[in-house]
C-alpha positions as CSV (number, residue, x, y, z in Angstrom):
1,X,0.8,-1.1,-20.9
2,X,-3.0,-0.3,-20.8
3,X,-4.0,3.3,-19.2
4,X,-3.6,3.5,-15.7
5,X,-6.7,4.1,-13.9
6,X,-8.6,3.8,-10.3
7,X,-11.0,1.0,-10.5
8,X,-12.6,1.7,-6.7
9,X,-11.7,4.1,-4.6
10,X,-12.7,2.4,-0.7
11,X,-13.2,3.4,2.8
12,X,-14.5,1.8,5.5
13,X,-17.9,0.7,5.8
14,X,-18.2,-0.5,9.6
15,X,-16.0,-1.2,12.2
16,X,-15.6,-5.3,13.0
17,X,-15.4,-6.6,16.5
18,X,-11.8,-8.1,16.4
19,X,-9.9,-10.0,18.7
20,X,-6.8,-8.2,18.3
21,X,-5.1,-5.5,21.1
22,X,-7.9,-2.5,19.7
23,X,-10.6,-4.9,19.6
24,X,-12.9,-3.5,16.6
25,X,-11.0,-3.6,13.0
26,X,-11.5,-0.9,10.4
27,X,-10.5,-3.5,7.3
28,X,-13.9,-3.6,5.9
29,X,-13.4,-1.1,3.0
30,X,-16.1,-0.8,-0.1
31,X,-16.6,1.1,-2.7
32,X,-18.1,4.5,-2.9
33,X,-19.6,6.0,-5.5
34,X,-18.6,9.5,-6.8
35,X,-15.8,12.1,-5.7
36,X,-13.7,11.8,-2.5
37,X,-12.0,14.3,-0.5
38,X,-8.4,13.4,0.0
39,X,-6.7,14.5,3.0
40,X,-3.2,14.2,4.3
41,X,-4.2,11.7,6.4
42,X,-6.3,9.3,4.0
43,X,-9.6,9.6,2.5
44,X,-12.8,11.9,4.1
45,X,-14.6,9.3,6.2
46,X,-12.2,6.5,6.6
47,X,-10.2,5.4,9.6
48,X,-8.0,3.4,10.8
49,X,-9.0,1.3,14.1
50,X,-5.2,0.6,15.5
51,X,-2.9,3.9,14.6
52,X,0.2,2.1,16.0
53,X,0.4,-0.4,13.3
54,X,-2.0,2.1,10.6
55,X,-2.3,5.3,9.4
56,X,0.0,8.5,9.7
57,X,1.0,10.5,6.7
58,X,3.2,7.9,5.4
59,X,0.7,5.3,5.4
60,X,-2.4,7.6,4.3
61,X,-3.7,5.1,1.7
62,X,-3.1,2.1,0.8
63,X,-3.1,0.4,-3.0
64,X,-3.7,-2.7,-4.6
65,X,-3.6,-3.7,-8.0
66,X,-6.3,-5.7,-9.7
67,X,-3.8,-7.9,-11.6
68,X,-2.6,-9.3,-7.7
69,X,-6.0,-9.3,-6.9
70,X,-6.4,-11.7,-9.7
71,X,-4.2,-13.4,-8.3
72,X,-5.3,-14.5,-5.7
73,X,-9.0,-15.0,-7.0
74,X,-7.7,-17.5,-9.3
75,X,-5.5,-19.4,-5.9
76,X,-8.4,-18.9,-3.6
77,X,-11.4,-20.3,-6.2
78,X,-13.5,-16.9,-4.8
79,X,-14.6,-13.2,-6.2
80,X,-12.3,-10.7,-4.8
81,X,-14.0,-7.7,-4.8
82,X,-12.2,-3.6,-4.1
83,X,-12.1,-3.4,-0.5
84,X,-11.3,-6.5,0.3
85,X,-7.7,-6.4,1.2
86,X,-8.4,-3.3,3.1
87,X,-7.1,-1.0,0.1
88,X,-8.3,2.4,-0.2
89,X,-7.5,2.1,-4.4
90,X,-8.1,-0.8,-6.1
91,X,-6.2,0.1,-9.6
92,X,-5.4,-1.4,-12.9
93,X,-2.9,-0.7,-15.7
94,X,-0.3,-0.2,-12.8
95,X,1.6,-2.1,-10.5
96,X,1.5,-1.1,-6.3
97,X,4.0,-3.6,-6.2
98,X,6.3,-3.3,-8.9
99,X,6.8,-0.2,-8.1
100,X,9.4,2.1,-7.1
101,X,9.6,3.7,-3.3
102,X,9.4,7.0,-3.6
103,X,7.8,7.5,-6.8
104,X,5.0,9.2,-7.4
105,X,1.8,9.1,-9.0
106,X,-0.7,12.1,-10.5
107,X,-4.1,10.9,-9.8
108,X,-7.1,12.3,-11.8
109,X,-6.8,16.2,-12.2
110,X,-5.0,17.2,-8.7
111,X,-4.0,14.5,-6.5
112,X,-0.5,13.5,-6.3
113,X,0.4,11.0,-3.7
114,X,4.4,9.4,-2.6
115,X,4.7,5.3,-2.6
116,X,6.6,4.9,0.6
117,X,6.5,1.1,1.8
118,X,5.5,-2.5,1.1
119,X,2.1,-3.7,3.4
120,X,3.1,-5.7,5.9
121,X,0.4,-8.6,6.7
122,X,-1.0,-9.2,10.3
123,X,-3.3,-11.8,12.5
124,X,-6.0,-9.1,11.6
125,X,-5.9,-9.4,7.9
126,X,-5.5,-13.4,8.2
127,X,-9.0,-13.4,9.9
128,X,-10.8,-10.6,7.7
129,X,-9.8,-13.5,4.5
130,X,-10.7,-16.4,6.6
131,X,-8.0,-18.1,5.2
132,X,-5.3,-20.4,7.1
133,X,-1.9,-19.3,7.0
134,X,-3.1,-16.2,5.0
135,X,0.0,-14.5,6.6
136,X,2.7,-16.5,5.7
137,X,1.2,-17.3,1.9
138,X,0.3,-13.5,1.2
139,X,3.8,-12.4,2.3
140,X,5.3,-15.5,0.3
141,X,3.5,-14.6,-2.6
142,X,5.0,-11.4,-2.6
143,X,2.3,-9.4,-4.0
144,X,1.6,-7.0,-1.5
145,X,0.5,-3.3,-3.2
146,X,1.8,-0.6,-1.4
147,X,1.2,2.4,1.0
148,X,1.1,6.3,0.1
149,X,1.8,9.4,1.2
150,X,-0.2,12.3,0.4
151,X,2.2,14.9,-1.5
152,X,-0.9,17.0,-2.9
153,X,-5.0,16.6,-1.9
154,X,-7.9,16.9,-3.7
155,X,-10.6,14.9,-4.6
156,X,-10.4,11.3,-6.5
157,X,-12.9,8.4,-8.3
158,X,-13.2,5.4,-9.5
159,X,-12.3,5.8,-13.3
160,X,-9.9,8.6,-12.4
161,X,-6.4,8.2,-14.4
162,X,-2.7,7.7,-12.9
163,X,0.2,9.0,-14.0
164,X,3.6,7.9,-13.1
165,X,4.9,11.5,-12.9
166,X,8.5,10.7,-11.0
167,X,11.1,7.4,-10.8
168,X,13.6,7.7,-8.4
169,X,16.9,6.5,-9.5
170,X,17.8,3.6,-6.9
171,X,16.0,1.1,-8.7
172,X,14.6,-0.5,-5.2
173,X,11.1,-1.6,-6.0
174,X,8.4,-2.0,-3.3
175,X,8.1,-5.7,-4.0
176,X,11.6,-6.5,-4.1
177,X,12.5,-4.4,-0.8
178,X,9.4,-6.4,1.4
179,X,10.7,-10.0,-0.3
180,X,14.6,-9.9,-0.5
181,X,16.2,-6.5,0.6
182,X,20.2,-6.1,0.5
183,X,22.6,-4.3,2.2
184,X,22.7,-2.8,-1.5
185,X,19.0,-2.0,-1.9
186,X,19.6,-0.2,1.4
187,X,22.2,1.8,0.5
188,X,21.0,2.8,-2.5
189,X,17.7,4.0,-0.5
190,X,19.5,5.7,2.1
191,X,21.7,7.6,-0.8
192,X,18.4,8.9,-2.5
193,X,16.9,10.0,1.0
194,X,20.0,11.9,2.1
195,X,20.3,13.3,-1.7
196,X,16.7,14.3,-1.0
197,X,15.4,12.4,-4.2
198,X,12.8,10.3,-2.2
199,X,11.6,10.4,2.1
200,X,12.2,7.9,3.5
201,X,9.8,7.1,6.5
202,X,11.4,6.8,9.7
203,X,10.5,3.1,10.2
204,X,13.4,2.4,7.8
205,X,16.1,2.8,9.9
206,X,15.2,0.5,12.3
207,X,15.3,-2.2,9.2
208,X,17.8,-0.9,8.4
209,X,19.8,-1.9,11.7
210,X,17.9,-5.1,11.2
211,X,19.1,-6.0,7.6
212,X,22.7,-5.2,9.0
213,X,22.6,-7.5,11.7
214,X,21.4,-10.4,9.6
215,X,24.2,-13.0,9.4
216,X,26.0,-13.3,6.4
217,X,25.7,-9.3,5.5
């Protein structure tokens, strides 16, 4: 695997008039240029327009990887640029998808930040693409990068390196728990939380519940 790196780190560049229960968006993330000050709660200078749905510790950043975003420049006939799908990181070398919940990654010389769930697409995002049935295709797809949690701040950059510096041992990938979770993926996550290998974020339990209900499990 090529070295992992940060192509773009993003914030937000205005706030968007939006239809939706906040009315103004903060999805419009581009690049900026030099170091940025990473806080517990995200990046110095960004925000996030509906905390509900966005934002907290657990969802401080968000990631995407460039090979999705290839992706879906190739399915949608148009440039893709960092910022884009409302990620703070656009990165390449390493899959936000692919990978683990609850692993971690070192970025550049002081960062360290916890993957902690799958993005979950709304109306919101469906109207910053301007793409018909943007929801149901992206979550389809499956290619959905992933949100983290801040373990250790400092300041990151585009060009900065990752390293994957822990991997739980319940083998539940971000990817796999958004497009098919099991009763087994869920006990294996619930085992490494109460073993105190990985943190679950509360949100879990309640699809947790949900996953148990389902018919057939």
């Amino acid at each position: 695997m090529d070295t992992a790196s940060v192509l773009a780190v993003c914030r937000v560049h205005q706030l968007l008039e939006d239809p939706g229960s906040v009315g103004v968006t903060a999805i419009d993330k581009r690049p900026v240029a030099g170091p940025v000050r990473v806080h517990k709660l995200g990046l110095r200078g960004d925000v996030q327009a509906s905390r509900v749905h966005h934002g907290g510790e657990d969802q401080a950043l968000y990631a995407y990887s460039q090979d999705d975003a290839d992706y879906w420049a190739a399915e949608l006939g148009r440039e893709l640029p960092p910022g884009i799908f409302g990620e703070n990181l656009r990165v390449a070398g390493i899959s936000a998808t692919d990978a683990l919940i609850g692993e971690r990654w070192k970025i550049g010389l002081d960062v360290e930040v916890e993957l902690t769930s799958p993005r979950v697409p709304c109306a919101t995002f469906q109207r910053r693409m301007h793409e018909p049935h943007w929801v149901k295709r992206f979550g389809d797809a499956g290619r959905v990068g992933t949100y983290l949690r801040v373990v250790r701040v400092g300041s990151i950059q585009a060009g900065d390196h990752i390293h994957r510096i822990f991997l739980p041992t319940h083998g539940v990938t971000i990817g796999k728990w958004f497009s098919d979770p099991t009763v087994a993926d869920m006990e294996a996550l619930r085992d490494a939380d109460a073993d105190g290998e990985i943190r679950l974020q509360p949100e879990y339990l309640g699809e947790f519940e949900k996953l148990q209900r389902r018919p057939g499990m």
